[in-house]
N, C-alpha and C positions, 0 to 999 in steps of 0.2 A: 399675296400670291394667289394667281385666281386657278382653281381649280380642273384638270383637266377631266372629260366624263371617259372613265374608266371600262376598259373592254372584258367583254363575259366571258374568259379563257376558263379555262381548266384551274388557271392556279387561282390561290383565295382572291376574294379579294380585299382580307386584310394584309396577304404578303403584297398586294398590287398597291393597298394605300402605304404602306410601310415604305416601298420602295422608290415613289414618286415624292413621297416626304422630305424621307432621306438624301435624296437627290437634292431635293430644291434646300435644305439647312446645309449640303458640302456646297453645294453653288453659290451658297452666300445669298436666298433668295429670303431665307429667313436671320435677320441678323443676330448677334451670338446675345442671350436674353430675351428674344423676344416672345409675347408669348404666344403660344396657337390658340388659334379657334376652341373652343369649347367642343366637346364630341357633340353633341343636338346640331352645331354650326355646321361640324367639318361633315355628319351625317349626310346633314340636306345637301353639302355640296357635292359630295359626291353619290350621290343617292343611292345611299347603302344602309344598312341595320348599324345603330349606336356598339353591339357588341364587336360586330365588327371593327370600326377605328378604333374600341378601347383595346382588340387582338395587336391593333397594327400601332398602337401608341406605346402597348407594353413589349414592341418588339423595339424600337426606337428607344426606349429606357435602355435594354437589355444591351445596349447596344452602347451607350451612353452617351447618346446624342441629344436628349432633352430629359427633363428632370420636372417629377411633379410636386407641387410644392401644396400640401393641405387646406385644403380650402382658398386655393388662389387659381390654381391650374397647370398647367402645363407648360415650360419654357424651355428653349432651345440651351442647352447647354454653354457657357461661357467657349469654350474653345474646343469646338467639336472635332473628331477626330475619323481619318477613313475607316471605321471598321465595317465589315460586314453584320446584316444582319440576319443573324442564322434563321432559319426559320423549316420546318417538313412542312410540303404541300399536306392539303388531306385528301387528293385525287392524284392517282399516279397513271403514268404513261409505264407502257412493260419494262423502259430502260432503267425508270424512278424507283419503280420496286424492287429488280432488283440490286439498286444499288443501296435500297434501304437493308434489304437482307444482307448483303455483304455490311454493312454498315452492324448490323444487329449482331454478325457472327465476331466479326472483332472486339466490337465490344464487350457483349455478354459474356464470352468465353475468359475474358478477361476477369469479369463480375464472378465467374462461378468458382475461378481459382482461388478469390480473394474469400470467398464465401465459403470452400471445404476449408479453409484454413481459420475463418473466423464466425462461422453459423453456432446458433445457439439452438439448445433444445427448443426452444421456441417454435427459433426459422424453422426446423425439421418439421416440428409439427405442424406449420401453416404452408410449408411445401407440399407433407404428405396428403393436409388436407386437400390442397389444389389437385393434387393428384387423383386421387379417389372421386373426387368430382368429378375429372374430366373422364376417366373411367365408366363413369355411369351415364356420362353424357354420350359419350361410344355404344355401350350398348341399345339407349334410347333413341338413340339417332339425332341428337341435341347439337345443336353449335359447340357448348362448350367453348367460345372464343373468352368469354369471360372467365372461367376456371385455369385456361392457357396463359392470358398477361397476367392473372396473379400470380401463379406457379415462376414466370419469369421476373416478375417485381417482386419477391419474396426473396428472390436468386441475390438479386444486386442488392437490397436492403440486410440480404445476411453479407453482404462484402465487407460491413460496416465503414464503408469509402461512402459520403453523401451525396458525392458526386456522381456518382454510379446510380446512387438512387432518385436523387433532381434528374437526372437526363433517363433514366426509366419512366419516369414518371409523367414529364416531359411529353415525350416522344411518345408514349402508349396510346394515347386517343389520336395521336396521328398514323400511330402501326395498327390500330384495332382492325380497321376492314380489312386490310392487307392479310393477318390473320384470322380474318373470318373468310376470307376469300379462300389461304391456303387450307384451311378446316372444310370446308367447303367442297374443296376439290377432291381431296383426300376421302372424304366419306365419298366420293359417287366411283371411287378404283378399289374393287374390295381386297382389303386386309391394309389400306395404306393407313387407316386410322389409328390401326393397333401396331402398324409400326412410328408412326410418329409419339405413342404414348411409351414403347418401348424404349425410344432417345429421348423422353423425358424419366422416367427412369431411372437410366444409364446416369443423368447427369445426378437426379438423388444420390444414388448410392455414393458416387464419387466423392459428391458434398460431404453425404454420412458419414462416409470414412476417411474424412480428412486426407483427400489426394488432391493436392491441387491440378496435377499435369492431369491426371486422369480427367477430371469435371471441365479445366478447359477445353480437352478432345473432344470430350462429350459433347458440350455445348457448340462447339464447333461444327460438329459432324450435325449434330441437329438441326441448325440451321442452315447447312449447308443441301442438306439432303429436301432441307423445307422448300427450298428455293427451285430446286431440281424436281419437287412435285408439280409446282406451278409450273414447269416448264421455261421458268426463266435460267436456268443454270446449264450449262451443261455436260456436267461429272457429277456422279453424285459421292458424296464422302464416304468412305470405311466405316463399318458400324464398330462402335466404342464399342466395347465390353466391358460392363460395372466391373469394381473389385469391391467386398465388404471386407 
């Protein structure tokens, strides 16, 4: 299959080689076993970084479309099948973001219910510590974007659902600017810092105290109000109120 030269859009362009793959294995252009190009190959042909096709080959696996075999390479699946290949941009348009927030509010709020119900001293401890960092990152005037997704990966890893925490984990280096963007914003409207640290909080305590409707509010209300800073929302949620 000879390679088409790929256009320098917005989206990756390992979602670009993923997609044109994809395409040409459901069109039968790759036959069911056979095998691809080697990434050094498919690199030069589409004149891209090897990290790259190895993004966009491991989106094709995920997908189960081809299968790599140890020291042999990579082969189109026996009987490949329509599925989608999921994938978050890592540049977003205002629509993409927020539909990642909306994305982030149903989920997590989900995560944090499972989480008042099943967190361990642990979780609490490596919540509080996120917490307290990003606290001191507010007064310093620091991004703190890094103290933010652990405090939210710490949420879904106390769910004890893995699933909750593969797709946290996942998505975080695709949501990182996104939230560095909303932390960003928030520091330059003053007091909006100290209310985004007060809806993370809100969602501690509820975890703390084993409520689960409370923490998914929380969570909810957090992200929904995060969304509404950035200007992409427009209502912003009911502030939760902790219960200890």
């Amino acid at each position: 299959m000879k390679m088409p030269t790929l256009k320098r859009t917005r989206e990756s362009l390992a979602n670009e080689v993923a997609r044109i793959l994809k395409e040409g294995i459901l069109a039968g252009k790759f036959a069911p076993g056979e095998k691809l190009a080697t990434e050094g190959e498919l690199a030069r042909q589409f004149g891209i970084s090897r990290n790259a096709v190895r993004e966009a080959i491991a989106q094709l696996r995920s997908a189960e479309l081809v299968e790599t075999r140890h020291g042999l390479g990579t082969f189109v699946v026996a009987n490949p099948v329509r599925k989608s290949v999921f994938s978050i941009p890592r540049e977003f348009d205002a629509v993409e973001l927020r539909q990642i927030f909306e994305l982030r509010a149903e989920l997590e709020s989900g995560a944090a219910a499972l989480a008042a119900r099943n967190r361990t001293e642990e979780d609490l401890a490596a919540m509080r510590e996120s917490l307290d960092r990003l606290a001191e990152a507010i007064k310093t005037n620091a991004s703190g974007t890094e103290h933010d997704l652990a405090f939210h990966e710490r949420v879904a890893r106390a769910s004890g659902n893995r699933f909750f925490r593969e797709f946290l984990e996942f998505y975080a280096a695709r949501v990182a600017d996104a939230v560095a963007i909303a932390r960003d914003n928030s520091a330059q409207q003053p007091g909006w810092s100290q209310i985004a640290q007060f809806e993370h909080e809100a969602i501690y305590d509820a975890i703390a105290a084993g409520n689960p409707d409370q923490a998914r509010a929380a969570m909810w209300v957090h992200l929904q109000n995060a969304c509404k800073r950035l200007g992409l929302c427009t209502q912003t949620a009911t502030t939760v109120e902790s219960e200890s």
